[in-house]
C-alpha positions in Angstrom: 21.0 0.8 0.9 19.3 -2.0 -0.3 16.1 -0.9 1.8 16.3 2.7 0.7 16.3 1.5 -2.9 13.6 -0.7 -2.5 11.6 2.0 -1.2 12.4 4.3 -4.2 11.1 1.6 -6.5 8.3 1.5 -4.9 7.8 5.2 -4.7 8.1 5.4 -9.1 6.1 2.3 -9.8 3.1 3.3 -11.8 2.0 -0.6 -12.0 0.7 -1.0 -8.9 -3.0 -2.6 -8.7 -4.5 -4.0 -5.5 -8.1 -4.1 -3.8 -9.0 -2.4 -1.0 -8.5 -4.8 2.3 -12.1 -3.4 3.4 -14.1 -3.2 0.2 -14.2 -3.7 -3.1 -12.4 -0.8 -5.0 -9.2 -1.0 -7.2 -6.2 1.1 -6.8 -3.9 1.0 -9.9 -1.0 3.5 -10.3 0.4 4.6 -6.9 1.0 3.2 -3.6 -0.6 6.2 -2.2 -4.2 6.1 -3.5 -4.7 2.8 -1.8 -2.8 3.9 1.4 -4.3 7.5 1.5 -8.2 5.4 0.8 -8.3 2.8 4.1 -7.0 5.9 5.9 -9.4 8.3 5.4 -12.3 5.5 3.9 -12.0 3.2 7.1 -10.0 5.3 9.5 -7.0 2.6 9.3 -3.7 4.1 8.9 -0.1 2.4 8.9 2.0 5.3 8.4 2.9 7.7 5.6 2.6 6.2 1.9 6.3 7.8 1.1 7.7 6.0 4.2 6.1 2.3 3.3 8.7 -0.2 2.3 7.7 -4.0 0.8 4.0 -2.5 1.0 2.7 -5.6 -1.8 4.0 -8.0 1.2 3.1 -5.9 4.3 -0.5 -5.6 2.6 -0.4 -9.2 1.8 0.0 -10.1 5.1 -2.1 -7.6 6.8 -5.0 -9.5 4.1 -3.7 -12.7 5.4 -4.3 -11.5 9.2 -7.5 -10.4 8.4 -8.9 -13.5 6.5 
C-alpha cells in the first residue's frame, strides 16, 4: 500500500523539476515530460512514466551511475 501510494503522489505532483540525464533541458511539472524526452530524445527508455515509483531516487542514481 505504501508503494501504490507513493506512486499516486508521484503521479499528481505538479512540482517536479529535473535536468535531462543527457543534455541540458529542464522538465518542471510532470514526471512524464522528462520520462517521455530521454525516450524518444536519446532512445533510453525505463518503462512507462505511470508505472515509475521513487523516480527522484531511481533518476538520482541512474545520474550517479553515469557520472
Amino acid at each position: 500500500e505504501e508503494v501504490l501510494e507513493q506512486q499516486q503522489k508521484e503521479r499528481e505532483d505538479c512540482y517536479f523539476s529535473h535536468i535531462c540525464l543527457f543534455c541540458s533541458e529542464e522538465f518542471t511539472g510532470n514526471r512524464a515530460s522528462l520520462l517521455n524526452h530521454m525516450a524518444r530524445e536519446h532512445s533510453f527508455s525505463i518503462g512507462l512514466p505511470d508505472n515509475i515509483v521513487y523516480c527522484n531516487e531511481f533518476l538520482d542514481t541512474l545520474q550517479h551511475k553515469l557520472d
